[in-house]
LOMI-659012 format. One record per residue: residue number from 1; residue in three letters; chain; x, y, z of N, C-alpha, C, CB in turn. Coordinates in pm, whole numbers. Glycine has a CB too. Layout:
BEGIN
  selum  tornu  bati    n.px    n.py    n.pz   ca.px   ca.py   ca.pz    c.px    c.py    c.pz   cb.px   cb.py   cb.pz
    NUM    ala     A       X       Y       Z       X       Y       Z       X       Y       Z       X       Y       Z
...
//
This chain:
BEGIN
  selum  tornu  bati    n.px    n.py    n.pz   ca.px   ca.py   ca.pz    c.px    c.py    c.pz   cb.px   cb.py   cb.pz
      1    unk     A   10077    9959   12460    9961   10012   12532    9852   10051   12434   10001   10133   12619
      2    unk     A    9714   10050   12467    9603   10098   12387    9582   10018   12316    9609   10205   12322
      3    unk     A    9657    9957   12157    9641    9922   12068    9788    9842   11985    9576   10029   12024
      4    unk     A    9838    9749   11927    9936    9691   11885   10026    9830   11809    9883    9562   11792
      5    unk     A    9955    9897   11769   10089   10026   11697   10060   10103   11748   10109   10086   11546
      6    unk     A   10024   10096   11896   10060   10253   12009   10120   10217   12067    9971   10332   12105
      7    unk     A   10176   10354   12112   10282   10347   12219   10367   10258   12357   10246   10423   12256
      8    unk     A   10463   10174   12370   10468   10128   12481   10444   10195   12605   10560   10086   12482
      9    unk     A   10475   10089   12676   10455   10169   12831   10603   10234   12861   10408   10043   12979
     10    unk     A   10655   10196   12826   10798   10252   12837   10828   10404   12759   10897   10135   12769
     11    unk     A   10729   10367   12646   10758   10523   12577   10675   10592   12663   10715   10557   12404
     12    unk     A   10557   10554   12706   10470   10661   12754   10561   10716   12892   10300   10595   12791
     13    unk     A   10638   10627   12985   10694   10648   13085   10807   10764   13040   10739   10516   13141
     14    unk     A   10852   10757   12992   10952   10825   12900   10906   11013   12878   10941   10726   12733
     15    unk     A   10767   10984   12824   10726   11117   12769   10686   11156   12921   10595   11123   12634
     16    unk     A   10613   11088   13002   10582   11164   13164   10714   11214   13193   10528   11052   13307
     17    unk     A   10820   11190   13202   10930   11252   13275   10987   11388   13184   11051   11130   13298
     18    unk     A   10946   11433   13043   10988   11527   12963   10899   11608   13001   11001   11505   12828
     19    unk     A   10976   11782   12908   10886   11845   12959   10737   11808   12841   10949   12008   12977
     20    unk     A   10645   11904   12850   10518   11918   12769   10573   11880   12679   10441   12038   12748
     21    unk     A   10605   12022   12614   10659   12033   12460   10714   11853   12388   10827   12164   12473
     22    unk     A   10831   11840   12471   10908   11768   12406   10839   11610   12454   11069   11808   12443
     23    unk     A   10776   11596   12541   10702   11501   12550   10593   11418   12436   10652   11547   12641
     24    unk     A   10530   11570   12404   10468   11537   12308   10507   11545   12164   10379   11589   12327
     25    unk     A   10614   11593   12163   10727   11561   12006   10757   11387   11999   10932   11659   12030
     26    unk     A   10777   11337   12149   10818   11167   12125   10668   11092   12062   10872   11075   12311
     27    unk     A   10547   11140   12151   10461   11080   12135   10406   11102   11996   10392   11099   12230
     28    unk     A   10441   11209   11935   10345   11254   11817   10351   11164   11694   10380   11401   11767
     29    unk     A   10449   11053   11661   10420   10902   11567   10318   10886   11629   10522   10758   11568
     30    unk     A   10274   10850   11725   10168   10719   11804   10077   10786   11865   10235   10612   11926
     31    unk     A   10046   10924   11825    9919   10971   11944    9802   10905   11865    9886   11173   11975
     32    unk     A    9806   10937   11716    9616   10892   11664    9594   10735   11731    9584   10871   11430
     33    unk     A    9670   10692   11767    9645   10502   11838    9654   10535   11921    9732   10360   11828
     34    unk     A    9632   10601   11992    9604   10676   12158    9464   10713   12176    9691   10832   12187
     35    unk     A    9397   10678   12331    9256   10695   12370    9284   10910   12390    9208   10564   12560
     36    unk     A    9433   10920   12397    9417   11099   12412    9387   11142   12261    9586   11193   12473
     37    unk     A    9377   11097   12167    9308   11185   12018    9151   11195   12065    9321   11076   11833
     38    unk     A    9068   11303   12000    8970   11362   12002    8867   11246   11955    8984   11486   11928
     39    unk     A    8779   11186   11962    8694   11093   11882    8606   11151   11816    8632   11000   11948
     40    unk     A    8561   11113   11689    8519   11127   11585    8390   11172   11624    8534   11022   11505
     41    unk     A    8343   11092   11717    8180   11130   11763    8159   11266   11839    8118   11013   11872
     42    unk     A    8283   11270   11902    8303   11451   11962    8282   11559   11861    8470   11491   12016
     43    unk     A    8403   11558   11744    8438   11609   11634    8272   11619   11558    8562   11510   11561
     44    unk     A    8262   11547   11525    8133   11508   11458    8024   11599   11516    8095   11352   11483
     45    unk     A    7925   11560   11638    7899   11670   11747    7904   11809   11772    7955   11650   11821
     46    unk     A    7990   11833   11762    8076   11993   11757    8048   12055   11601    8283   11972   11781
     47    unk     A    8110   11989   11521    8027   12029   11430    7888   12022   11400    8066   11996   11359
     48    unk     A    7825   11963   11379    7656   11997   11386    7605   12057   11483    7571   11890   11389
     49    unk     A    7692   12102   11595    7618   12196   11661    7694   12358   11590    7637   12163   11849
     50    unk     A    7776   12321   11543    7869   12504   11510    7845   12523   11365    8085   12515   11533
     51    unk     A    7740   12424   11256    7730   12468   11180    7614   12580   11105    7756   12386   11155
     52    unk     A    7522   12578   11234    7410   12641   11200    7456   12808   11263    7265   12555   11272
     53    unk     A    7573   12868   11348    7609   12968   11341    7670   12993   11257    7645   12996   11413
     54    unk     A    7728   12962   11140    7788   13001   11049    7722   13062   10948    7848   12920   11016
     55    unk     A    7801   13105   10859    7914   13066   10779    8018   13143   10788    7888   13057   10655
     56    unk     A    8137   13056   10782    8261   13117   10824    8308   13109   10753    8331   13094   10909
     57    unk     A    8453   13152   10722    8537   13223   10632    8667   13149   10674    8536   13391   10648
     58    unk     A    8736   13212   10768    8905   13120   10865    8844   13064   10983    9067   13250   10944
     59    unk     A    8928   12955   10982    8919   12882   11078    9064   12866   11135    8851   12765   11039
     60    unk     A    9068   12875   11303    9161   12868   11399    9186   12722   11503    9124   12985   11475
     61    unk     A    9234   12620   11516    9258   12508   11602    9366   12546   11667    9276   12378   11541
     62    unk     A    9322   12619   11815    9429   12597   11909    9470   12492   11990    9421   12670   11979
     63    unk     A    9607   12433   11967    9677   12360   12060    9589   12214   11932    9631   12393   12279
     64    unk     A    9611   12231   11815    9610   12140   11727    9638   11978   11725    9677   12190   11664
     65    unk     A    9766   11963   11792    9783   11843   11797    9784   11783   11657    9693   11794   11881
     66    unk     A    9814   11619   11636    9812   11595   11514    9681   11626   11420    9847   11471   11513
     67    unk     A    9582   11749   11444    9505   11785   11356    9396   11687   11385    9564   11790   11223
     68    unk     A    9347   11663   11480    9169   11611   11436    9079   11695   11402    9084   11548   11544
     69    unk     A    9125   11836   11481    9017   11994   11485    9017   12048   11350    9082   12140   11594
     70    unk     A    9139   12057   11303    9186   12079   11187    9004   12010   11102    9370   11982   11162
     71    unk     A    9063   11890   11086    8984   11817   11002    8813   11882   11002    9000   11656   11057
     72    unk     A    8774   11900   11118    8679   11899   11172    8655   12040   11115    8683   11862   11313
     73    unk     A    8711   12134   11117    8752   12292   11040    8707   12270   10929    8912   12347   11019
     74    unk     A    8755   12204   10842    8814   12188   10681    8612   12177   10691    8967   11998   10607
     75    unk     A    8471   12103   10692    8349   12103   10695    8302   12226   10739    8307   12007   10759
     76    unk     A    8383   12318   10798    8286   12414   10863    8360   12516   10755    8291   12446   11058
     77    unk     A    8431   12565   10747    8506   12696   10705    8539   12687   10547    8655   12713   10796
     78    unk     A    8501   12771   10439    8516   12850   10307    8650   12830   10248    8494   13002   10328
     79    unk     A    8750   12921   10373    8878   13014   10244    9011   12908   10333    8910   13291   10274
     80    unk     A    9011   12935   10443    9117   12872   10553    9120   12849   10615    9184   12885   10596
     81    unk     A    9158   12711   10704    9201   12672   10802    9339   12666   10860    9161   12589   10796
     82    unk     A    9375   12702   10982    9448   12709   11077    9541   12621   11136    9388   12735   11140
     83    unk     A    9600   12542   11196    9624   12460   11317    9745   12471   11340    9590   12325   11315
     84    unk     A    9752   12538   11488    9846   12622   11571    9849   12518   11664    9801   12776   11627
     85    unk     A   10019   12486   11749   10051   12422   11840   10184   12438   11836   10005   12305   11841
     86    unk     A   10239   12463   11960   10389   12433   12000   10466   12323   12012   10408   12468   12099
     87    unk     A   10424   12216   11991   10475   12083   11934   10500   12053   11800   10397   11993   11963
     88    unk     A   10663   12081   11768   10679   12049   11649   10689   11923   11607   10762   12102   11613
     89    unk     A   10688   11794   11669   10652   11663   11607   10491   11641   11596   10719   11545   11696
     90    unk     A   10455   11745   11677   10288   11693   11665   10231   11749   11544   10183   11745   11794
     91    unk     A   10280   11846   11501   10285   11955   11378   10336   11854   11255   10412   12105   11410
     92    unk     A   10444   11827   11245   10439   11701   11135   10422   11602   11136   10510   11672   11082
     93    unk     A   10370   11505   11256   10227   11479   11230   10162   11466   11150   10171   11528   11258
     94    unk     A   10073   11558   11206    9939   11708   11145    9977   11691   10963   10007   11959   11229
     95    unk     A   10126   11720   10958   10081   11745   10809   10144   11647   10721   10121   11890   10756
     96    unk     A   10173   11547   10800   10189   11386   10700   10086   11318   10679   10274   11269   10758
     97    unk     A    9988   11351   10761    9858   11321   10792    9754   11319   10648    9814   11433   10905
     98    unk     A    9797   11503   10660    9703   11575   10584    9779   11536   10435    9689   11753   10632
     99    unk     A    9900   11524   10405    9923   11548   10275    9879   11396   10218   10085   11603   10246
    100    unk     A    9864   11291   10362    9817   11118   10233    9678   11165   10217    9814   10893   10321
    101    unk     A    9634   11267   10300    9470   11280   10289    9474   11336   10152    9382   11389   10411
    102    unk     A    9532   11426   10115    9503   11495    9968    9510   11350    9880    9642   11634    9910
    103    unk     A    9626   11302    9916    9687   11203    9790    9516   11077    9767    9894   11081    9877
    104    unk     A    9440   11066    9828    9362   11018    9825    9202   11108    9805    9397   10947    9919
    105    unk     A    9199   11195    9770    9094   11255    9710    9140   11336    9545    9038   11363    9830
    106    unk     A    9026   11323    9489    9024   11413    9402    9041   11525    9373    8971   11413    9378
    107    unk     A    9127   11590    9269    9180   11712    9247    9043   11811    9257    9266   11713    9101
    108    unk     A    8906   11791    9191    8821   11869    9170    8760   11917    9350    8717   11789    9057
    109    unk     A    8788   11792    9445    8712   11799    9596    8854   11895    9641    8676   11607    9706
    110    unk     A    8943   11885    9619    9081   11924    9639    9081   12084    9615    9184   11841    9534
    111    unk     A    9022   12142    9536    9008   12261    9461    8944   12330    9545    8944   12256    9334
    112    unk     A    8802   12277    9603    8650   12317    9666    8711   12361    9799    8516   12177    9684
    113    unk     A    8808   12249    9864    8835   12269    9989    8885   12415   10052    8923   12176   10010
    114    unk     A    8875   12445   10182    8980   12551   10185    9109   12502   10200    8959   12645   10288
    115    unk     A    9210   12622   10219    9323   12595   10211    9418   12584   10380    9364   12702   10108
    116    unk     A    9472   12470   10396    9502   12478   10513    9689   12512   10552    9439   12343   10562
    117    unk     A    9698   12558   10689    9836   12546   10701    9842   12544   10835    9921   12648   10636
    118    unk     A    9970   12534   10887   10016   12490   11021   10147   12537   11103   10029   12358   11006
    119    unk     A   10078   12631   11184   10204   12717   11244   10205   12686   11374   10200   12878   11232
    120    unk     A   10345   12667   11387   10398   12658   11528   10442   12736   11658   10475   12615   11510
    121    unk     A   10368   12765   11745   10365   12906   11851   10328   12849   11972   10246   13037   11814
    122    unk     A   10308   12900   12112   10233   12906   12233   10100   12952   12207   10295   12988   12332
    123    unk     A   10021   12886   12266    9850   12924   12289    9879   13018   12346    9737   12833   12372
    124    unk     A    9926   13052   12463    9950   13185   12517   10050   13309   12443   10007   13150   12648
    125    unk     A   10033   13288   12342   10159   13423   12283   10125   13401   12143   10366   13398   12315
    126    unk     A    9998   13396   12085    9989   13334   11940   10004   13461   11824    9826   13248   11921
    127    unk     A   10070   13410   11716   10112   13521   11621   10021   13586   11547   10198   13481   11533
    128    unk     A    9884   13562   11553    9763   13656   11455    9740   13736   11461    9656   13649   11440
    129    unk     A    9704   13843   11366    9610   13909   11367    9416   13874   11376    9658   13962   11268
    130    unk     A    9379   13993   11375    9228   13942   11412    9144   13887   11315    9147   14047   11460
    131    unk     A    9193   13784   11238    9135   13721   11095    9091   13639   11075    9187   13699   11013
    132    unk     A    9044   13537   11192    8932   13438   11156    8816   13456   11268    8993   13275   11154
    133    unk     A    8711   13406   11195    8575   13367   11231    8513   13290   11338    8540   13315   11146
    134    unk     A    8620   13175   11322    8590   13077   11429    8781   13006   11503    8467   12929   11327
    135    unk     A    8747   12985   11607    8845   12959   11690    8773   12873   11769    8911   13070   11755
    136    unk     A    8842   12714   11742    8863   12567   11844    8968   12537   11915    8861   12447   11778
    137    unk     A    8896   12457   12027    8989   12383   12106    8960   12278   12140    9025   12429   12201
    138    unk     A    9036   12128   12159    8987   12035   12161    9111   11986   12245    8939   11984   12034
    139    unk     A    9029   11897   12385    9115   11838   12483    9278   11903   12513    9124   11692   12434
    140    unk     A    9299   12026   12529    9400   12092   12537    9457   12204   12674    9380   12147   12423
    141    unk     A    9290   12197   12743    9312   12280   12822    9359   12217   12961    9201   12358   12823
    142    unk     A    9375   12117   12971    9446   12059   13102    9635   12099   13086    9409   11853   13105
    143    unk     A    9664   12106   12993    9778   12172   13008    9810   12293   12992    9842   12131   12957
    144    unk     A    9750   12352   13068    9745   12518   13114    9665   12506   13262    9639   12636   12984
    145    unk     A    9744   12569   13333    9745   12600   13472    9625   12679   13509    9868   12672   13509
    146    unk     A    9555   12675   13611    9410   12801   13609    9451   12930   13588    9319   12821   13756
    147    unk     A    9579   12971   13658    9617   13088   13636    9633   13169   13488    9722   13080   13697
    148    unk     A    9681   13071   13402    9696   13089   13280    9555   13092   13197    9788   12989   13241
    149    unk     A    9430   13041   13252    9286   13082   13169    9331   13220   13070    9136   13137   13303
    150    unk     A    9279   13317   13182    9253   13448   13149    9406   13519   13028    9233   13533   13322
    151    unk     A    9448   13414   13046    9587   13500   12899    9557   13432   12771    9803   13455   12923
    152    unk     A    9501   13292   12821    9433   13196   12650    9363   13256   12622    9357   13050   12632
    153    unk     A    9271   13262   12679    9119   13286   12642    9165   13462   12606    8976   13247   12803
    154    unk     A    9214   13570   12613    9307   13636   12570    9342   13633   12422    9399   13602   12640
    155    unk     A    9436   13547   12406    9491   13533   12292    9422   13529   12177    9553   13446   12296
    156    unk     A    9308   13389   12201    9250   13288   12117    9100   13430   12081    9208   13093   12224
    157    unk     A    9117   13528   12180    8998   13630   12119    9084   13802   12028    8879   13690   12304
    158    unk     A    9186   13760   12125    9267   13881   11982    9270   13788   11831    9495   13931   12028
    159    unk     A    9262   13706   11827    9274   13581   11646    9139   13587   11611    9320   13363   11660
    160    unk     A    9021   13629   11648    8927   13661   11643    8883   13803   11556    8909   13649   11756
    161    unk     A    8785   13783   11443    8681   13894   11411    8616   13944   11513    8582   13856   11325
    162    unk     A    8614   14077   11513    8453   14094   11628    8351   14044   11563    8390   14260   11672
    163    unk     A    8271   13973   11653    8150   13900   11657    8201   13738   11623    8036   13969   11541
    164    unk     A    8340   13692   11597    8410   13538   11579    8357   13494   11701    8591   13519   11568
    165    unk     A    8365   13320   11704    8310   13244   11768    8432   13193   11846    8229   13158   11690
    166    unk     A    8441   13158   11962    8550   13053   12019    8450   12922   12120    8684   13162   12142
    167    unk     A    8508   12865   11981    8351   12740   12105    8480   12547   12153    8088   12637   11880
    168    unk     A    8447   12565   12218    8488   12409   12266    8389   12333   12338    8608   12407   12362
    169    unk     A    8426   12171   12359    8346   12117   12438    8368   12134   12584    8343   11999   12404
    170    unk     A    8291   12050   12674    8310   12064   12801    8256   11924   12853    8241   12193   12855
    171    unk     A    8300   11818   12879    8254   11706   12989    8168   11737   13083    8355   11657   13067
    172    unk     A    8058   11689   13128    7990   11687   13299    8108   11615   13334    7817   11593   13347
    173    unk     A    8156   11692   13508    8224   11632   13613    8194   11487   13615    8190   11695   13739
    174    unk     A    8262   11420   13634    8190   11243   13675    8156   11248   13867    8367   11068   13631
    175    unk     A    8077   11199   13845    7964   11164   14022    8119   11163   14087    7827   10942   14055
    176    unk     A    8103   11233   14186    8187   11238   14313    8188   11080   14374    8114   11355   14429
    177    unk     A    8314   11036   14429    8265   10895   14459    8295   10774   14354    8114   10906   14473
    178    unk     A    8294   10778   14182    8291   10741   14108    8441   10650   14087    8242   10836   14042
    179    unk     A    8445   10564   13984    8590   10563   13946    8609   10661   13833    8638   10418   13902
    180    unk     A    8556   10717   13752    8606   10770   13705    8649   10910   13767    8555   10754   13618
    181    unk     A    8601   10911   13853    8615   11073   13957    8736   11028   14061    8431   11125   14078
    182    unk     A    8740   10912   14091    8904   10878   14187    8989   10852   14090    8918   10732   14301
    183    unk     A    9011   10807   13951    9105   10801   13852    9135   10903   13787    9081   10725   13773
    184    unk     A    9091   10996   13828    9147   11145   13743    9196   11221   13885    8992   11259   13636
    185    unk     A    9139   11200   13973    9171   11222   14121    9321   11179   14137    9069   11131   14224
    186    unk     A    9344   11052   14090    9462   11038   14146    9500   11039   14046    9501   10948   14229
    187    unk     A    9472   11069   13907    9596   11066   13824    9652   11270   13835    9537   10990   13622
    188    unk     A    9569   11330   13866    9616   11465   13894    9725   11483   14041    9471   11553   13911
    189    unk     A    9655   11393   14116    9729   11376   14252    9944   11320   14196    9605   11202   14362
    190    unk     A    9904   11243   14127   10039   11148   14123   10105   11276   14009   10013   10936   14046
    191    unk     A   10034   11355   13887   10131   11448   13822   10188   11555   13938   10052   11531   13693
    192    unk     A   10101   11569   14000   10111   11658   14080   10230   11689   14186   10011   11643   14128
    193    unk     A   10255   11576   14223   10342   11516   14292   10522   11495   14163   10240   11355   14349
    194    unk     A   10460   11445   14153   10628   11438   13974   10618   11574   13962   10586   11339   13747
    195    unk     A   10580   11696   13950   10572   11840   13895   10653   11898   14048   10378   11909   13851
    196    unk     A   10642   11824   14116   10693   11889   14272   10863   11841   14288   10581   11800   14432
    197    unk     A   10883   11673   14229   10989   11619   14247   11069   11686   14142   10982   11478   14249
    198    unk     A   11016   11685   13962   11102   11609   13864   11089   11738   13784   11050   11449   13793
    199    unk     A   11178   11790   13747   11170   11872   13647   11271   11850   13504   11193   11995   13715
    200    unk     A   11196   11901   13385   11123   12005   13325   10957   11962   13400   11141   11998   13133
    201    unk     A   10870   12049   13449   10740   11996   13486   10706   11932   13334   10625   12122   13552
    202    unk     A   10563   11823   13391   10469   11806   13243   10340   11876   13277   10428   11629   13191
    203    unk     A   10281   11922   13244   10110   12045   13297   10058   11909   13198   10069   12303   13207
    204    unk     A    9964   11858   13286    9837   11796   13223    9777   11732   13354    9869   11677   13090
    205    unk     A    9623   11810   13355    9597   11801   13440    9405   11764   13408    9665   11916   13511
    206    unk     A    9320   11715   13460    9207   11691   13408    9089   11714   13523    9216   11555   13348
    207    unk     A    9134   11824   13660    9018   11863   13755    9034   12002   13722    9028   11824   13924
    208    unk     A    9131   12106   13645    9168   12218   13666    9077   12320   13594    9297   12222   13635
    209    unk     A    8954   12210   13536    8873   12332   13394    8738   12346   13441    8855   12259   13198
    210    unk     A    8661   12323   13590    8540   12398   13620    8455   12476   13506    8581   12493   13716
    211    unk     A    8336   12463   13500    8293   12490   13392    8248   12641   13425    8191   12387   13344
    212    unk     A    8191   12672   13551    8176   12777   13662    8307   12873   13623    8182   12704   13834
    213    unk     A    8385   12843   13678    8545   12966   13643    8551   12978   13504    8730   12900   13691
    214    unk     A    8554   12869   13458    8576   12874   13304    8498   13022   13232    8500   12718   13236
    215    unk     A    8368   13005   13261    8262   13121   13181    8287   13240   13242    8091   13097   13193
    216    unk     A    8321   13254   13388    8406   13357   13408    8525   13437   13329    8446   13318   13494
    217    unk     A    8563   13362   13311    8689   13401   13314    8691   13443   13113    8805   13254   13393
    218    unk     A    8592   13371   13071    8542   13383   12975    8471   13537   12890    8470   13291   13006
    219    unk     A    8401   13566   13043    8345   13689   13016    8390   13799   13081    8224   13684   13033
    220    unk     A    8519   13783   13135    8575   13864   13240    8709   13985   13086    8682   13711   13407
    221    unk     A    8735   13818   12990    8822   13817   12855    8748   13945   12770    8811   13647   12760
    222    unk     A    8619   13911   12799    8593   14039   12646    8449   13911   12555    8838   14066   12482
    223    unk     A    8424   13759   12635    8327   13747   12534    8195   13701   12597    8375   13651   12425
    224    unk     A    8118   13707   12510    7967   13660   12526    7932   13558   12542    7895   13677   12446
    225    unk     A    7888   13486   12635    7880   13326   12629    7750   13278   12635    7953   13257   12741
    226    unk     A    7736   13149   12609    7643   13047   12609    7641   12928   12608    7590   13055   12548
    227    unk     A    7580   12822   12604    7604   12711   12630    7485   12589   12534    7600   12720   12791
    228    unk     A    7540   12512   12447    7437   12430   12373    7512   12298   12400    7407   12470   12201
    229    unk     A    7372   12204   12484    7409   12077   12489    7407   11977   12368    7337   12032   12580
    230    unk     A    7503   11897   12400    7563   11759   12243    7503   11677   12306    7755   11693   12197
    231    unk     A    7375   11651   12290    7281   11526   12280    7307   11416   12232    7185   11543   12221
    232    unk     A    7381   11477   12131    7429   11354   12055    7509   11249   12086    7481   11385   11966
    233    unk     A    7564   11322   12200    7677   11209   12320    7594   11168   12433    7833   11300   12409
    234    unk     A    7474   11140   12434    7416   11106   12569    7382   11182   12669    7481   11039   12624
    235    unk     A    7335   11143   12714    7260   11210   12889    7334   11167   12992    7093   11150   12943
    236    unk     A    7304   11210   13108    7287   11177   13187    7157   11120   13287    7342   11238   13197
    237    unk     A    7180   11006   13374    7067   10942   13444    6931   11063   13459    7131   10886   13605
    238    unk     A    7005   11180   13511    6882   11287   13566    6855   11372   13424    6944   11412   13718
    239    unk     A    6903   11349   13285    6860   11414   13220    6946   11487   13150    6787   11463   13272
    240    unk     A    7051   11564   13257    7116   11652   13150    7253   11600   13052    7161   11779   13232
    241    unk     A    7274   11697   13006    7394   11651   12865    7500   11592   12928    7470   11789   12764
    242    unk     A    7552   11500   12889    7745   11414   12890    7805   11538   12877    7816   11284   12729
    243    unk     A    7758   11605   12786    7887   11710   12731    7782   11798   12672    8025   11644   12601
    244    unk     A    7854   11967   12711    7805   12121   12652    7884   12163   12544    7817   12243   12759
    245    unk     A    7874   12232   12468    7944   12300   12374    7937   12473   12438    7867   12267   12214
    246    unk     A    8083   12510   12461    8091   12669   12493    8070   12748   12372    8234   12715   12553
    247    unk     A    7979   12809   12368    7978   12899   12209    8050   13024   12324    7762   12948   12096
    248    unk     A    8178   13101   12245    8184   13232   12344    8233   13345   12208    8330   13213   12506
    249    unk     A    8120   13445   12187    8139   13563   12066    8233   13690   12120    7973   13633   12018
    250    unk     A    8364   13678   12027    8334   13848   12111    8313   13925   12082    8394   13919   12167
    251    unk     A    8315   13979   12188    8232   14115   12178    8245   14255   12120    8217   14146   12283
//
């Protein structure tokens, strides 16, 4: 599927019937050859919009995955970077990844960098204290339930300095009517349905993140919000942004 060294359909069938966690331990060889990794032009984006609030010091990637945020960290942040996730195959990964990345730069760029590491926890129960600056998330929040908002958004602001940043992107809804609005329609419909039959459940879900509740629930947490559109990903027909960036400070 996707690409000649991604995943079959059989593996992918495989990981739908596991739970989260361990689902994404099978997939974590073959996710970067997967359309689910973060794209570069997102990454890219996000940063030039989060670099003119800075300068930061630690950097936090919740729900990490094999590290694209990570990467994306390592340009923005000084002393350290972060990348937290409860998937321990996605976690080494993350850092087989990172260690051919060293093996291919220079000791002197090697030196400059900050220093990164990679701990394994729940987004909802994360082990920090209040010591970094900035806190990401990237394509992670469909596997968390609405109910569960208000305990992330929680967490990810106790790992927080007062006045730290927690910014992610956000998609425009696709046109009601759309295929891409009946293909997420029914691909939530059909998990939805397996989460009812088949257990361990899998939570991944892609109607559950309203951008409306979201800032709620946002400022309900303890932070300050705002909103800067990524131009850099296109418009829409009437004008406004493909995609927002949540800047949320707390408070």
């Amino acid at each position: 599927m996707f690409t000649p060294q991604g995943p079959t359909l059989r593996e992918l069938a495989v990981q739908a019937m596991s739970s989260t966690e361990h689902g994404y331990d099978l997939l974590a060889p073959k996710f970067d050859r997967t359309p689910f990794r973060t794209p570069g032009r997102v990454l890219d984006a996000v940063v030039d919009a989060v670099r003119p609030l800075g300068p930061f010091g630690a950097g936090l990637d919740i729900c990490c995955g094999t590290g694209a945020g990570v990467d994306a960290l390592r340009g923005l942040c000084e002393r350290r970077v972060t990348g937290v996730d409860f998937s321990a195959g996605m976690l080494a990964a993350a850092g087989a990844s990172a260690a051919a990345g060293r093996e291919r730069v220079a000791d002197q760029e090697r030196a400059a960098g900050p220093v990164v590491d990679w701990v394994r926890a729940d987004a909802r129960a994360l082990p920090f204290a209040p010591v970094f600056d900035l806190a990401v998330s990237f394509g992670a929040f469909g596997h968390f339930l609405p109910a569960e908002r208000p305990a992330l958004f929680a967490q990810a602001r106790a790992a927080l300095r007062p006045g730290g940043l927690f910014v992610f992107p956000v998609p425009a809804p696709p046109p009601v009517g759309s295929k891409t609005y009946l293909t997420l329609w029914g691909f939530d419909t059909v998990m939805r349905l397996r989460n009812l039959l088949w257990h361990p459940p899998f939570v991944m879900y892609y109607r559950t993140f309203p951008l409306r509740d979201v800032l709620a629930d946002l400022d309900r947490t303890g932070f300050r919000t705002a909103l800067s559109p990524l131009t850099g990903l296109g418009v829409l027909p009437g004008g406004a942004p493909r995609c927002v960036l949540v800047v949320a400070r707390r408070t």
